[in-house]
Structures are given as C-alpha cells and as structure tokens.
C-alpha positions in Angstrom: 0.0 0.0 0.0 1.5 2.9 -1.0 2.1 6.4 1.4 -0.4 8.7 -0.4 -3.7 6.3 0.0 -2.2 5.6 3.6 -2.5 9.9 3.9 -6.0 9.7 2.0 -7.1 7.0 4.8 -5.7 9.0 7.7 -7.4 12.3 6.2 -11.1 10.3 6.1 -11.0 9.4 9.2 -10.1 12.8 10.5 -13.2 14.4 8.5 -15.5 11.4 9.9 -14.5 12.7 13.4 -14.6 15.9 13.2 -18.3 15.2 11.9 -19.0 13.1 14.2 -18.2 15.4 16.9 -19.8 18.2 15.2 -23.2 16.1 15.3 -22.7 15.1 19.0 -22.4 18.6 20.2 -25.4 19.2 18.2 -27.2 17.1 19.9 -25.9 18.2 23.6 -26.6 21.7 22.7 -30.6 19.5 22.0 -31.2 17.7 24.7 -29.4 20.8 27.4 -32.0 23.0 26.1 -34.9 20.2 26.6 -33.8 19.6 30.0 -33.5 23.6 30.6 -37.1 23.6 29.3 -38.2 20.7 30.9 -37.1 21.8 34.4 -38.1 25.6 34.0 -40.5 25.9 37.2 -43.6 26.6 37.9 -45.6 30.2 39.1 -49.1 30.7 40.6 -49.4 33.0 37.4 -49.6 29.5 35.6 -52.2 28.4 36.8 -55.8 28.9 35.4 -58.8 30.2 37.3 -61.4 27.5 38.5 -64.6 27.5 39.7 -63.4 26.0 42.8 -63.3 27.3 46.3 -59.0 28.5 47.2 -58.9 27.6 50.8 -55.0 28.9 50.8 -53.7 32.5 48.8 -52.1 30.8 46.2 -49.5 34.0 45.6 -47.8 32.3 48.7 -47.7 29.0 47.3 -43.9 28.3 47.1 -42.4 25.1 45.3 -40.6 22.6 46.6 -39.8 20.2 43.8 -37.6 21.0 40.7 -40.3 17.9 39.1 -43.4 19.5 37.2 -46.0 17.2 37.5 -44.3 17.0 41.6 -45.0 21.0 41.1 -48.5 21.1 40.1 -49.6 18.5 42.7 -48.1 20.3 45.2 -49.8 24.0 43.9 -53.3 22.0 43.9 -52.7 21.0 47.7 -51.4 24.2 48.6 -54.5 26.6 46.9 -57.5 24.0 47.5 -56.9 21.5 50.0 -56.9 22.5 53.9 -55.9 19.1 55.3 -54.8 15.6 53.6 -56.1 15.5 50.0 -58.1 12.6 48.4 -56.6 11.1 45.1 -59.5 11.5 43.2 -60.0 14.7 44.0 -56.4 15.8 43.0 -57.0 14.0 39.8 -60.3 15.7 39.3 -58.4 19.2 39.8 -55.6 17.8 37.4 -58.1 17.3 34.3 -59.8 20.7 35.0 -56.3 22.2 34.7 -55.5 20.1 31.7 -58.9 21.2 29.8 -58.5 25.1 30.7 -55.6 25.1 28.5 -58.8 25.3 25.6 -59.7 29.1 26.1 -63.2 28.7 24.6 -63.5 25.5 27.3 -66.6 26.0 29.7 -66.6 24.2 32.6 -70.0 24.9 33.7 -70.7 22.5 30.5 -67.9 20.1 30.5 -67.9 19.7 34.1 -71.6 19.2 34.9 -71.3 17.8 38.4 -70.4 21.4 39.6 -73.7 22.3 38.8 -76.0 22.2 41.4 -79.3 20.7 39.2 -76.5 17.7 38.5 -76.4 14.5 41.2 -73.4 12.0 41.6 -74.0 9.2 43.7 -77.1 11.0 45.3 -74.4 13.6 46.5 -73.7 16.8 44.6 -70.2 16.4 43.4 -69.3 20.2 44.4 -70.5 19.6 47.7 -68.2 16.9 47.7 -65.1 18.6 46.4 -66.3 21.2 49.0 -65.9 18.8 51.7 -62.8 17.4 50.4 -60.8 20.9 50.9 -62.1 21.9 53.9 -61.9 18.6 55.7 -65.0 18.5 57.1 -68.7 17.2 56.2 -68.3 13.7 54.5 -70.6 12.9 57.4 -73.8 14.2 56.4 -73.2 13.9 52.8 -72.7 10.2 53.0 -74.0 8.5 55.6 -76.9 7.3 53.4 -74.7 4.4 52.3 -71.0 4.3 53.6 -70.2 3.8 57.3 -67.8 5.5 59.6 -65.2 3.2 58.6 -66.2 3.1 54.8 -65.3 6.9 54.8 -62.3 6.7 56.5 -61.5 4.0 53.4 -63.1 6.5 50.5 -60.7 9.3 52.0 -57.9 7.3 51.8 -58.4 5.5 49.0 -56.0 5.0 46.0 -58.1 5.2 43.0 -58.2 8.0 40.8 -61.9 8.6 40.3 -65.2 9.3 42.6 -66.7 6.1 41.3 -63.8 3.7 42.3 -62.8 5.4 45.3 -66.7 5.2 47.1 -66.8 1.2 45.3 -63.6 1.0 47.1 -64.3 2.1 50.2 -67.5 -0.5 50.3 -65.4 -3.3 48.9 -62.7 -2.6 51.5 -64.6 -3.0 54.6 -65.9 -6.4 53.4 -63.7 -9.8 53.3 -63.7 -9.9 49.4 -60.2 -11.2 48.5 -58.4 -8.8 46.8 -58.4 -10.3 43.1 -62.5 -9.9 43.6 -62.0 -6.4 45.2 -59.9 -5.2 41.7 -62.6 -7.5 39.2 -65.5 -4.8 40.3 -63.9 -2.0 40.4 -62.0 -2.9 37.1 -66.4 -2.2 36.1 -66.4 0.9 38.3 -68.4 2.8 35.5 -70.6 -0.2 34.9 -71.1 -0.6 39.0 -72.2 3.2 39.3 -75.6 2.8 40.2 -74.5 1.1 43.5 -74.3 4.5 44.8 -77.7 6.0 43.6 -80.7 6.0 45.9 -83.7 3.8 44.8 -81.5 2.3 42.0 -81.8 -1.2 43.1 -80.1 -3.2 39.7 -79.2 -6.3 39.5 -75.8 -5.1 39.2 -76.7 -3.3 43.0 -78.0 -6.9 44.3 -75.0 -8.7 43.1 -72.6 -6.4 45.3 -74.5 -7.2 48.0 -74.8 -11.0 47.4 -70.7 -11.3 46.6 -69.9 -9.2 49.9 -72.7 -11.4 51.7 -71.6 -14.8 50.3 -67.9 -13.7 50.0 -67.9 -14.8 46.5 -64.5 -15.0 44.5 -63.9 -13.3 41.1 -64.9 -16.4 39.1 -67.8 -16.8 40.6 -68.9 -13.4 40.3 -68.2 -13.6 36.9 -69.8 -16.5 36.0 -73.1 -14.8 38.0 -72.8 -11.8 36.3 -72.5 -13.3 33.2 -75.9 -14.8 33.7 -77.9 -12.7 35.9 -77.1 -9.5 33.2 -78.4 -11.6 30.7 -81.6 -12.2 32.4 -82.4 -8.8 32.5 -85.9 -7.4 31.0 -85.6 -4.5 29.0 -83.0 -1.7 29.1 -80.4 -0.9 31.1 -82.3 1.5 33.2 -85.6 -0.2 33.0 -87.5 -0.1 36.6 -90.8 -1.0 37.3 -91.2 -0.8 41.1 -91.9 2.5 42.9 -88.5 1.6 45.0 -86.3 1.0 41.5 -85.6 -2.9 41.3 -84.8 -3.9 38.1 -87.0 -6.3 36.3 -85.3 -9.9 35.4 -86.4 -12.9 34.4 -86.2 -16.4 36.5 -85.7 -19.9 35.4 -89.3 -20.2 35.1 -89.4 -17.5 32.6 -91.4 -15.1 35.0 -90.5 -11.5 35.5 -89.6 -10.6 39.0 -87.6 -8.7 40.8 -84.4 -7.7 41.4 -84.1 -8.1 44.8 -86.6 -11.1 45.2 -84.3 -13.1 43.0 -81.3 -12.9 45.2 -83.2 -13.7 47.9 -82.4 -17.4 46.6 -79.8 -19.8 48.3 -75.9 -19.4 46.8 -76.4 -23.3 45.3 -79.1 -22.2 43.7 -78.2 -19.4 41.7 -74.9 -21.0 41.3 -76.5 -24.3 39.6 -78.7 -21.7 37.6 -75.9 -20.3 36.2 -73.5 -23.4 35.8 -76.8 -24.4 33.5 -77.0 -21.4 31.8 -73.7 -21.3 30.6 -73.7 -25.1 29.5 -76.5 -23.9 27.2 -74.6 -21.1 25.6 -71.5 -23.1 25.6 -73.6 -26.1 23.4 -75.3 -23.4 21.5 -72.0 -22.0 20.4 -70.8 -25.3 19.4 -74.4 -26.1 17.5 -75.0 -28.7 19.3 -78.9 -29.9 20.3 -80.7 -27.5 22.7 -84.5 -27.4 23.5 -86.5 -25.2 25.4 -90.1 -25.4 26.5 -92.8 -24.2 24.7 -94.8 -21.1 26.3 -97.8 -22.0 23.7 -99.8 -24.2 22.4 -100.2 -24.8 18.6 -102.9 -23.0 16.9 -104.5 -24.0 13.8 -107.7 -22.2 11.8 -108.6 -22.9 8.2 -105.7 -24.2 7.1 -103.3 -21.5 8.8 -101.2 -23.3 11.7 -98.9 -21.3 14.3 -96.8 -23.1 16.2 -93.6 -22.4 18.6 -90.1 -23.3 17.6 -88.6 -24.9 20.7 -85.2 -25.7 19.5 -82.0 -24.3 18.5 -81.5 -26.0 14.6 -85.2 -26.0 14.2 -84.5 -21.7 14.9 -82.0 -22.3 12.2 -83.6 -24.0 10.0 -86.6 -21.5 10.0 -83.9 -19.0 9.7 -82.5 -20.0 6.3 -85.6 -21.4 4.5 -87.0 -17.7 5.6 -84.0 -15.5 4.7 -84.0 -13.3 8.0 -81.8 -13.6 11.1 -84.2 -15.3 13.5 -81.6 -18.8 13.6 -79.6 -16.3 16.1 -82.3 -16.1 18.5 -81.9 -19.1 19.9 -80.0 -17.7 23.6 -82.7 -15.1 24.1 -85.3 -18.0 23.6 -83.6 -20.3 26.3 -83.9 -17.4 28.4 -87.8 -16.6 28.4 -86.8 -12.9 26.7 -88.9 -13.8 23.7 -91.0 -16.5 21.7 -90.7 -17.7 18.5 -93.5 -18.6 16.4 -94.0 -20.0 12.8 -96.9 -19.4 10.6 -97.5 -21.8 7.4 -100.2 -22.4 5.2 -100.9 -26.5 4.4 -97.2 -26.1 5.4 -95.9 -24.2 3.3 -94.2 -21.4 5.7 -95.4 -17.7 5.6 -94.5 -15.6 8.0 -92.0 -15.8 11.9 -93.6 -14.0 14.7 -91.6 -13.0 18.0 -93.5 -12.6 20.9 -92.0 -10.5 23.8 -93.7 -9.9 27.0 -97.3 -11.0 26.0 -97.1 -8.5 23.1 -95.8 -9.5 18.8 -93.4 -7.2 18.7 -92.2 -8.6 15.3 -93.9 -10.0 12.2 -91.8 -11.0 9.0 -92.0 -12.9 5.9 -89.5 -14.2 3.7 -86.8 -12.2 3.3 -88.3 -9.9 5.9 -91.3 -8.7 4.1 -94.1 -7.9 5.7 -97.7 -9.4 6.1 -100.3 -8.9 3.6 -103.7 -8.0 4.5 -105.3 -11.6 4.6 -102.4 -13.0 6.9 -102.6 -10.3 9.2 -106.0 -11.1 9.6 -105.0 -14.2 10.5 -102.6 -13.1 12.9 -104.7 -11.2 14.9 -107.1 -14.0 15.2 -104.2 -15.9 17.1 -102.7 -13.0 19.4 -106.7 -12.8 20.2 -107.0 -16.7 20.8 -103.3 -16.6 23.2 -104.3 -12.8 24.7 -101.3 -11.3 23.0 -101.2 -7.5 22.2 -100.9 -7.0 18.4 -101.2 -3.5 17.2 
C-alpha cells in the first residue's frame, strides 16, 4: 500500500470525526435546552382560574420540587386543600387544569357535576369537592350508604376517580379477596348505580350478594354473566316504585331484582352453571330445547306453532331468509317467543313474541304481512291474549 492512500485514509478518518463530533455537540446543545425547558418551574401566574373554592392565597404557594407534575400537585394542595387531599380529588383538579388550556373551554358545561341541578352518587359532586378541601362534612353527605369506617376507606383511597374510590371504600370493609376487590372496580363505571338512591339493579343486588356470600372473582363472573343476561328491558328499566330492576327467572317469569337474590348461593350457582352449559352447546351447534310457552294454533288451514329448539330456529332462519336462527339464547332465556306461521305447510311468515305483546312479524326475506295473513294473525294474538297493534 502505497504512502499517499495511507495519507488519504488518515485524512477520512479525521473528516469522519470531526463530523461526528460536530453532530454530538449538536445534539448536547438539543437535549441541554430540553432539560433547561423541561425543568423551568412553575408560578401561581400559571395556573388557570377555577370554579373552585381557594382555601389557601395561592401567591404564597412556594415550590418545593424541581419535578413539574411534583410542582403542580403540590400547587393543587397548597390553593385547594386544607388538610390531607383525596386522590380522586387531586385528579379531578388535574383534568380541569388540563382542559383550561382550551380558552373557549366551559366548565360549567364540560364539568356538569359542579352544577347544582347535577347529582353524583345522590351527592352533589361540588358539595363533595367542597368537603374534600375543607376537611370537614363527608358525614352528612354520605351516611346514606357508607359507614364510619367506609369513609375513612373513601378518604384514603388509592383510585383516581369518585366512582372507584366510594366502590372502594365498600369493597374494602368487606372480606372480598383482593383479586374480587380489583374485578369490580375494574367495572367501576358499569357498577355506578350502586351509589344511587332507589337504583336497586341487578348489578346493585350482586354487590350485595358477593360481599354477603364472599364470592371469589370467578364466581362473580360467572353470575354476572348470567344474571345480566336475564335482565328485562333496558339498562335503566324499573318497574317498582323503590327502582328494582325487572329480570327474568328460570321459570321465565318477571320478577324482581331483589326477590331473586333472595335465593340460596347453590341455587343461583347451579342456575348459572346451566345457563352457561346452554350457551356453551349453543356455540358449538349442538342440540338444545326449550319449553314451549304456547300451544299450537290452527284455523282454516293456517297453523302457528312455537319453535322450541336451537337448529329448528335455524332452520326457519334459512328457509326464511332473516336472522331469526340467532335467537336461539334469548329463547332459552324466556326474553322472547318464536312462532311460525305456514299455510298447508308451506311457511309464511315468523312472529316473535315478547312480554305477551308480537313485537315482530316477518316474511320471507323480511317482508311484511299482507292483508289476509294479518287477519289471521290477529285472530291468534286474540286466541293466546297477545297484544298485536
């Protein structure tokens, strides 16, 4: 190798270098001024306005953490808090801090349970907040459904929202196990009307009957699973002047709520083990029959009778073109009836029946009745008392 491509070598890896080091002091001079930024500390003066009461003059509020999230916890303490601070609370403060950052945000709006025509938990949520910074009150606002100790619990709780700080608190004065504790308040949102006065859900009686029984998270689970889909109607649907929700029972009678749980721990246990061997079979199309809620009906050559099966849903399903085949879980559990029509059997039209009344009526291919077999029809709902409008 000869001197001059040694000299061309040496001279490459010289410019390399020098390039190299040019880059990294770039990119010191980058990350000094990030960290410069990062670190630049808080004022009072940075802080938005909020509708909330300032127990301390936050001009006086003095740092004590070079961290900025540390910073801005400590500021919410120091201006709204009198004594120890809930999580939830601080939180709460966080995300109105967070969202004033939007000048044409209104928190009158986007924070309704400040507003005093707005109820949380049967507790007005600003009453709450209230209570929170001045360290006094949880008393009379929540007596109505947490103990002594329960509040002690809610105060002191770890969880970052109202919701799963009061579920907390009544979960942790119970002997739950801890994996059973985190499976319902993994549902906080779903659990919510636990809290609300009169509200008496299924989801409501199944807190009660897990703390009562001491139920583990499988268990509650599996119940949930089952009881849920037992439920008549909506999601809010009440029908007693003290709020139980309406379910059906194994008989395939509506009752309530809180009459159903009134059963023995085998008993609902054994109802659901059976419930979910059905939906397990039905998933896997095997053979599953239900009992039939009415008689066949039969007048001048028109014949109604009720499909009590799972592949003779189907097959009505596919010879009729519509989606009835996938009916077949709500049929096992008493939400609805399915009934064929046919003429000298040739089929004309699938009727489902919910609550005593024909809530649905189609042909093939999901066309509707004509004239003469809507005469017809009626003539049944009139011969079983069904409501047909």
């Amino acid at each position: 190798m000869s001197k001059r491509t040694r000299a061309e070598i040496q001279a490459l890896n010289e410019e390399k270098y020098n390039k190299g080091s040019d880059q990294f002091t770039k990119f010191s001079k980058m990350a000094k001024n990030a960290h410069k930024e990062k670190s630049k500390n808080y004022k009072y003066s940075d802080f938005p306005e909020l509708p909330l009461l300032e127990v301390n003059d936050k001009t006086k509020w003095v740092r004590k953490s070079h961290n900025k999230d540390k910073q801005l916890e400590e500021f919410i303490k120091f201006t709204y808090f009198k004594y120890q601070a809930p999580l939830w609370c601080i939180e709460f403060i966080k995300s109105m801090i967070k969202a004033s950052k939007d000048d044409s945000y209104d928190f009158r709006n986007n924070f309704p349970e400040l507003r005093k025509d707005n109820y949380i938990s049967c507790v007005l949520l600003g009453d709450l907040v209230q209570a929170c910074q001045l360290g006094k009150g949880f008393k009379e606002l929540l007596n109505s459904y947490l103990t002594k100790k329960e509040i002690h619990y809610f105060l002191n709780s770890k969880e970052n929202t109202l919701t799963e700080a009061l579920l907390d608190a009544k979960l942790g004065d119970s002997t739950l196990n801890k994996r059973t504790k985190n499976w319902f308040l993994d549902r906080a949102d779903t659990f919510s009307d636990y809290f609300k006065t009169g509200y008496r859900t299924i989801r409501y009686n199944l807190i009660q009957y897990s703390i009562k029984h001491n139920l583990d998270s499988n268990e509650v689970q599996e119940i949930s699973d089952y009881v849920t889909n037992y439920r008549v109607g909506g999601y809010f649907t009440r029908s007693f002047r003290d709020g139980s929700e309406l379910m059906t029972d194994e008989n395939g009678n509506r009752v309530r709520a809180d009459d159903f749980f009134k059963k023995g721990l085998g008993t609902i246990i054994k109802l659901s083990n059976d419930w979910h061997l059905v939906q397990q079979n039905l998933k896997q199309n095997k053979f599953v029959q239900w009992e039939k809620t009415y008689e066949d009906f039969e007048i001048n050559g028109y014949e109604f009778s009720e499909i009590s099966d799972n592949r003779a849903l189907s097959d009505e399903g596919k010879k009729m073109g519509h989606c009835v085949g996938s009916y077949a879980s709500r049929c096992v559990s008493g939400k609805c009836q399915i009934i064929s029509m046919k003429h000298i059997g040739q089929r004309l039209i699938t009727i489902e029946i919910n609550n005593r009344k024909i809530v649905q009526v189609r042909g093939k291919y999901n066309r509707s009745a004509n004239s003469t077999e809507e005469n017809f029809i009626k003539r049944y709902a009139a011969e079983r008392n069904l409501m047909y409008i």
